[in-house]
Phi, psi and omega in degrees: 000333180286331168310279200311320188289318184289323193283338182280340153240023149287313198302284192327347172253329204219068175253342148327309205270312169332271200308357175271320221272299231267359183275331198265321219309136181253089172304133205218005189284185204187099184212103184287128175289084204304340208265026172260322178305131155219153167279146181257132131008085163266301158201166187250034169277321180202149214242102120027071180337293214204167183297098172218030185276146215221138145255133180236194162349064151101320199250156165288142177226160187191152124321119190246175137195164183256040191184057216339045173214150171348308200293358147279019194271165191176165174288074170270184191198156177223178151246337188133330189274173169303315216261355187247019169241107220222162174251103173309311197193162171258019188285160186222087179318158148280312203197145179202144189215141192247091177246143166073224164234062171197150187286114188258117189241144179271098182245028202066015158198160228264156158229167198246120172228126164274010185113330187236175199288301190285345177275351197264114190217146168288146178287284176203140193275327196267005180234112147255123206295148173236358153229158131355090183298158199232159170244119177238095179086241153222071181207145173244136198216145181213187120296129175170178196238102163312010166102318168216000148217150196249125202173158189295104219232105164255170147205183224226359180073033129239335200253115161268151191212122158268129216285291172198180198242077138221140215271123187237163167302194190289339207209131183251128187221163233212114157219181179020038184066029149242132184308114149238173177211177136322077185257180183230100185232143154058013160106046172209110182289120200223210205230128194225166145223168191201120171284035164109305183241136169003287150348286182240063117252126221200140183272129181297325205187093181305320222268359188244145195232114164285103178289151173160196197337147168256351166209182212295156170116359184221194189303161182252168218255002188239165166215151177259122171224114160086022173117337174254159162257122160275137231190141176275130150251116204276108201275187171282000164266017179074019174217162200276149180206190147236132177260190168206169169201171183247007198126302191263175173293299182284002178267354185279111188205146142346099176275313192236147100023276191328119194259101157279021159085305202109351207232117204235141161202155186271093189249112189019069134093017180219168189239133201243134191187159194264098203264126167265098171258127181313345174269356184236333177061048158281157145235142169198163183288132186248188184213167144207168167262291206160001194237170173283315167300327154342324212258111200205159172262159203230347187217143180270317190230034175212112170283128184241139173210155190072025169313117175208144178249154198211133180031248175269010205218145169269145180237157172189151162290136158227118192256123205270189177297105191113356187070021163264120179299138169197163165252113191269125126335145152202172181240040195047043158223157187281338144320309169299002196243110160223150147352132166240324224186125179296301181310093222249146167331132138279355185207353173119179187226155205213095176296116129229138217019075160075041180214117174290135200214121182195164164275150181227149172220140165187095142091359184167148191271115141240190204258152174236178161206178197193120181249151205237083165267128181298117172274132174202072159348131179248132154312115143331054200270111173263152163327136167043053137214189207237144177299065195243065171179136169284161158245118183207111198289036165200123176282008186268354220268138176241171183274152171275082226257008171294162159273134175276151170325128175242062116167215223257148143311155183249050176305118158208076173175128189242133154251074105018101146307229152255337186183056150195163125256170191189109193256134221235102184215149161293105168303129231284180187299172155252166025268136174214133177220048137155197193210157160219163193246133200256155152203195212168092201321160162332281330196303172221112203286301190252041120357293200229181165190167179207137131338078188273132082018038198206144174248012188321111176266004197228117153133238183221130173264138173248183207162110189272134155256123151266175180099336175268154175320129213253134211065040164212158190276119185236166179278109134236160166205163192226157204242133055054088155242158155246064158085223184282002156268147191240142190246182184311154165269157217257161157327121204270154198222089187255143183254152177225106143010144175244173175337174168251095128183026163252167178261339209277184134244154170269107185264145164230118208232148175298143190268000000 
């Protein structure tokens, strides 16, 4: 409202020039509006186990069940609807991962789903998983066991091939085209990575025990931020902490004191987490850049949990003063930290495509969803007078006074798989603070996107999409932010997938 009041008194000196100038004007701002986002209802038939919700084929697939206790679980999918969350199979995931074109579910042995109840079938009875499968390339690697040796697993979606005879932990996670994990060799749990093969599978750090979930079904306990991966570590002193590594033994180090939980999330270019501190043995929401003074606490009296960011704001449970459970916002200050909603996560929350999708409880657990829709206020144009007024269904709504990226990334080079591509671009000028990446079959080009993090101004930034379909033509291009502004778009670009049984890539280059 104060933005509308300085232009009314401008117009008042300049209201000729005014009504000229406000005629070319293009309004653009992009902010989401937490205190507008409320959770909705989808229905209260059937309550969310755990955080697993996934997009396949059009629909949310998530664990479930329809009598709020074990003995209903099952495999569902939603739209979004009452009447359009429906129960797939009684197969009851653990873990789910989206290889090829089909939904790969972990039920402590691996199964195969297309969506419906006669497509949902086990893969094989002779394995049983002891992590969560991951997609590297075009091989899906898991933990598990053949019945006499427990040990490091790809498969290729007909073939299992063991990788090496180490015992890996609950959670697999991808950085720089490598597996790390949880290993277990000669009674001693440490820190492992693995390029795929025997060979380069290889130990990081004897002395760090990455820690997190003791079992499959909750957060995973690492994340990749500014190049390293962060991870609760049970160190040689004998306490829980948060580290990083680059990879190497000597890149491996102590960031913090602070026992960050496992609940890790990415906010303008700082990493964000539910932090325990040993001097005091409060949890509350932390920060780090990545350094130990870096490392500061962000909320004093409200304890966090299931932290995830979604456009400028982190959501998360929070438990306020007096021990009352809500659902909260921030913008990673503690000012900046609020009440969104009495109806608070119980098990975590999951964006997918800018809808929040979580069990919620009030007063009974059900499934809910909650949209974080972008505002992009419109001028008002009546006969004979000039656009001098928002229309906005909300009085909370402010202008984004960020600056834009001042000009476009520069894609130019799609390398293409059976089902990745990995697109190569020169980052746009700053101020920038991540990007996003829209793709898409030809046909329709901005389908999907995904959300990088990063303010790096120097080199090529690369960047993998997994998951897509194989033998087919996709569309990218990538958007520029600066926190709630958007810069110019990068060229559009097309790629075709390769066969589902080649190994090679395929490069494309900008004309």
């Amino acid at each position: 409202m104060e933005y509308m009041r300085s232009i009314k008194i401008v117009t008042f000196c300049l209201v000729g020039l005014l009504f000229i100038f406000l005629s070319f004007i293009v309004f653009n701002p992009k902010e989401v509006l937490a205190s507008s986002a409320q959770p909705q209802l989808v229905t209260t038939s059937v309550d969310p186990w755990w955080n697993d919700f996934i997009l396949f084929n059009g629909y949310v697939y998530f664990t479930g069940t329809n009598n709020h206790s074990s003995s209903g679980l099952g495999l569902y999918k939603t739209d979004g609807t009452a009447s359009g969350t429906t129960l797939v199979n009684s197969v009851v995931p653990r873990c789910m991962v989206v290889y090829g074109n089909k939904l790969y579910i972990d039920n402590g042995t691996l199964w195969e789903s297309d969506g419906t109840n006669a497509g949902t079938v086990q893969v094989s009875s002779l394995y049983t998983l002891t992590s969560c499968p991951v997609v590297m390339g075009s091989l899906m690697y898991f933990g598990g066991s053949n019945g006499s040796t427990s040990a490091l697993w790809s498969f290729d979606g007909t073939t299992f091939v063991n990788v090496d005879t180490i015992k890996v932990g609950s959670y697999i996670t991808v950085m720089n085209s490598d597996l790390y994990f949880e290993g277990y060799v000669g009674g001693i749990y440490s820190l492992y990575k693995s390029d795929g093969t025997s060979a380069g599978t290889v130990n990081v750090d004897s002395l760090v025990d990455p820690e997190g979930p003791s079992s499959i079904g909750y957060t995973s306990q690492f994340i990749v931020f500014n190049n390293d991966l962060y991870f609760e570590g049970f160190g040689p002193d004998g306490l829980n902490a948060l580290w990083k590594t680059d990879g190497t033994q000597a890149g491996t180090i102590e960031v913090s004191t602070v026992d960050p939980f496992d609940n890790f999330a990415i906010l303008n270019n700082t990493l964000y987490f539910d932090g325990n501190n040993p001097s005091n043995n409060n949890d509350n929401l932390w920060k780090t850049d990545g350094t130990q003074a870096g490392t500061v606490q962000v909320t004093s009296s409200i304890a966090s949990n299931y932290i995830m960011s979604s456009g400028s704001l982190l959501y998360f449970e929070g438990i306020g003063p007096g021990n009352v459970y809500s659902l909260y916002s921030s913008d990673g200050t503690n000012a900046g930290t609020a009440i969104v909603s009495s109806i608070f996560p119980s098990s975590g929350l999951t964006d997918i495509n800018n809808i929040l999708y979580f069990e919620g409880y009030s007063g009974g657990s059900s499934l809910y969803t909650m949209s974080l829709s972008i505002a992009t206020p419109t001028p008002v144009i009546s006969s004979g007078s000039s656009p001098n007024a928002f229309v906005s269904t909300t009085s909370s709504y402010k202008p984004c006074t960020n600056p834009a990226p001042s000009s476009q990334p520069d894609l130019f080079q799609i390398d293409t798989s059976n089902h990745n591509a990995t697109l190569y671009f020169v980052p746009a000028h700053s101020p920038v603070t991540g990007y996003i990446i829209y793709y898409g079959v030809a046909s329709m080009p901005m389908t999907y996107s995904a959300v990088l993090s990063t303010n790096e101004q120097l080199g090529v930034i690369k960047y993998t999409i997994n998951y897509l379909a194989s033998q087919s033509n996709y569309t990218f291009k990538i958007e520029p932010l600066n926190g709630c502004t958007t810069g110019p778009l990068s060229r559009s670009m097309e790629a075709k997938t390769t066969l589902s049984t080649s190994k090679s890539l395929l490069p494309f280059y900008a004309l």
